[in-house]
C-alpha positions, -999 to 999 in steps of 0.1 A, spaced: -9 -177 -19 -18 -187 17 -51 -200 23 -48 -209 61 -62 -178 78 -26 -176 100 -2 -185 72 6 -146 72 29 -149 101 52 -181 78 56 -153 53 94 -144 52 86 -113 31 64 -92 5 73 -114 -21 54 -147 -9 22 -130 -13 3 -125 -46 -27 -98 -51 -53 -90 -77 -40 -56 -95 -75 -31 -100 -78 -44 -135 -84 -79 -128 -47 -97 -132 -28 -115 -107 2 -98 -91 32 -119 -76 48 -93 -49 81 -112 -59 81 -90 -92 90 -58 -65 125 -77 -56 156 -55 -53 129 -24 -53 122 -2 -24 88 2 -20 57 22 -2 21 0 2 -8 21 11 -43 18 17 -59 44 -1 -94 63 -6 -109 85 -30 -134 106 -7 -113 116 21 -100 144 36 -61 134 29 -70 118 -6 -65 153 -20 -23 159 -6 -18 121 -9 -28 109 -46 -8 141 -52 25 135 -30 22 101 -40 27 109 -77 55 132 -69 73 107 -52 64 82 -79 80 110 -108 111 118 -88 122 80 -78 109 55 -97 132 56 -123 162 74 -107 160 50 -74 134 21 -88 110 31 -59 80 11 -64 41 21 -46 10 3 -44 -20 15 -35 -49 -9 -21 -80 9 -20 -100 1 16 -133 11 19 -134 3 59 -133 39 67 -166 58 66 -177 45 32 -147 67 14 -137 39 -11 -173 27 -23 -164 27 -66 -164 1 -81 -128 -8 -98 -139 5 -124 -150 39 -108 -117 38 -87 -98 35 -120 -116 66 -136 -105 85 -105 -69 79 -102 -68 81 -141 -79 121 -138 -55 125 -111 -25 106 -137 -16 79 -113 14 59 -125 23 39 -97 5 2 -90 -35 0 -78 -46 -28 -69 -85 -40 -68 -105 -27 -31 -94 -47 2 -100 -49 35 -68 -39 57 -87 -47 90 -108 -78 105 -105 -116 95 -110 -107 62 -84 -85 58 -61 -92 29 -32 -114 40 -8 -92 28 -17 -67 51 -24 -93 79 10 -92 72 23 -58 75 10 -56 107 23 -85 122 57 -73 111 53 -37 119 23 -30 147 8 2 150 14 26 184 -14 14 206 -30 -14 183 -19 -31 153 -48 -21 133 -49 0 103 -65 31 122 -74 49 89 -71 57 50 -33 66 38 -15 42 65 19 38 49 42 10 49 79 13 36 91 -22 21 131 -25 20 150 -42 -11 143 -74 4 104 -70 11 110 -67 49 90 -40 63 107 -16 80 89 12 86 49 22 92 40 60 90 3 72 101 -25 85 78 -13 123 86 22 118 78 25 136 42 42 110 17 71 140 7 78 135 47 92 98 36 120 108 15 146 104 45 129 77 53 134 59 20 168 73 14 179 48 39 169 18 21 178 31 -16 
């Protein structure tokens, strides 16, 4: 993992980077290889957690085993104090809600300390006006080789990405 604050922009993919999954355990990206996948910053008390958590699953039932489309989900609690469980709390929640895909413990997605894999994603793929994460659900599609190729706003529903991810598949 890179402990230089700018060792983000060396990364030549998803896979150099490692992260802390919500129950504790260290996560090398490089076990995603060869999948497509969808990285999001997600929130329990928002006003898209509802359509996303749901969408998300969908996509999740439909493709991970038919197209080995892979998601992970980094709670963020940088937007209006929507993400303020513990891991714990956050795990209770998506467990009522019969999330299968990867959760990872809370980050930040914004600032210096942001997590370096999303200093990453937005170095490689920069929002309209800023680079910034401007809110909760940001969606990042990650090709076969961890390159990512596509960012899609907070509003854009995750059922909206299918064509989207059919090109990568």
């Amino acid at each position: 993992m890179a402990t230089n604050p700018e060792d983000y922009k060396q990364a030549s993919s998803i896979y150099d980077f490692s992260a802390t999954d919500i129950k504790g355990n260290d996560v090398k990206l490089d076990k995603y290889k060869d999948h497509v996948c969808i990285i999001v910053n997600v929130a329990s008390k928002c006003g898209l957690t509802k359509t996303n958590y749901e969408e998300l699953n969908q996509l999740y039932d439909q493709y991970a085993d038919a197209k080995g489309l892979r998601i992970l989900a980094f709670p963020c609690n940088q937007f209006a104090n929507e993400e303020s469980g513990t891991n714990e709390e956050i795990c209770e929640f998506a467990s009522k809600r019969n999330v299968k895909f990867d959760l990872f413990e809370k980050v930040n997605v914004n600032g210096n300390d942001a997590h370096p894999l999303w200093k990453y994603l937005k170095h490689k793929q920069g929002g309209s006006l800023i680079d910034t994460i401007k809110w909760n659900f940001t969606k990042f599609i990650i090709d076969k080789n961890g390159q990512p190729v596509e960012r899609h706003s907070p509003t854009t529903s995750p059922k909206d990405l299918v064509k989207s991810l059919e090109k990568y598949w």
